[in-house]
N, C-alpha and C positions, 0 to 999 in steps of 0.2 A: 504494500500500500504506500510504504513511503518512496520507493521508486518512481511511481504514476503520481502523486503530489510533486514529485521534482520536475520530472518531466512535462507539469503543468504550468509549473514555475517556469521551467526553462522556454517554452511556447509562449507566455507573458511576456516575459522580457523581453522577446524576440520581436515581441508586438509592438513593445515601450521602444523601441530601440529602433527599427521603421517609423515610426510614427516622430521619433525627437528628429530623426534625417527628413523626413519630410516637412515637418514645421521649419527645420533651419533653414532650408533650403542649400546646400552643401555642396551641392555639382550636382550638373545637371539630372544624373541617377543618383540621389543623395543617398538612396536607400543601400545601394551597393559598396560607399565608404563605411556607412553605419554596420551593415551586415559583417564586412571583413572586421569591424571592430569589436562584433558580439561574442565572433570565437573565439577570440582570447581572454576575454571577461569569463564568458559558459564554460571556458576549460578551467579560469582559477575556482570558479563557484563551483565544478564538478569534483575538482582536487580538494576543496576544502567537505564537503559532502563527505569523500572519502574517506578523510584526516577524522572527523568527527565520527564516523562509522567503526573506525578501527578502534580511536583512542575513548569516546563516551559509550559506543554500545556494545564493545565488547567482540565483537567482530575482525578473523584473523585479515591481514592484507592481501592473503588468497583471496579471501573470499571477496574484498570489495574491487580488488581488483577484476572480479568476474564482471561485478555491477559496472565499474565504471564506466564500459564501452556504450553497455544499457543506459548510461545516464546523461553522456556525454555527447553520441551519434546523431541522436533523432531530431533536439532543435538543429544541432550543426549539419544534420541532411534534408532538412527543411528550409535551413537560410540560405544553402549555398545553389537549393531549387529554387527559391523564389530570386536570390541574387541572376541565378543565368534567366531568368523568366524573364526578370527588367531588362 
């Protein structure tokens, strides 16, 4: 369950994050600066997921190493589809 809360979060952002590129107006595909800027933000909030997984819930770094790709992939193969879309 906390995986699908993440990866709602992570889909959020992604929204908040298109939407501050299209208000700023940034270049002329502003959503496409914005989007190359989310994967690096979504990978430290996936890495810190992590860190909290292993070191608060007890959870070995196999194991969350299994999640990460799970938590990590699906905005960042969403943004880099709607980036080649624009």
């Amino acid at each position: 369950m906390h995986t699908i809360l993440v990866l709602v979060c992570g889909v959020i952002l992604l929204g908040v994050f298109l939407s501050f590129g299209w208000l700023w107006h940034m270049t002329p595909f502003p959503s496409a600066k914005m989007l190359k800027l989310f994967i690096p933000v979504w990978f430290g909030i996936s890495g810190w997921n992590l860190w909290i997984g292993v070191v608060t819930a007890g959870y070995s770094l196999y194991e969350e190493a299994l999640v990460f790709p799970q938590v990590f992939l699906p905005p960042v193969c969403l943004a880099l589809a709607i980036m080649y879309w624009l």
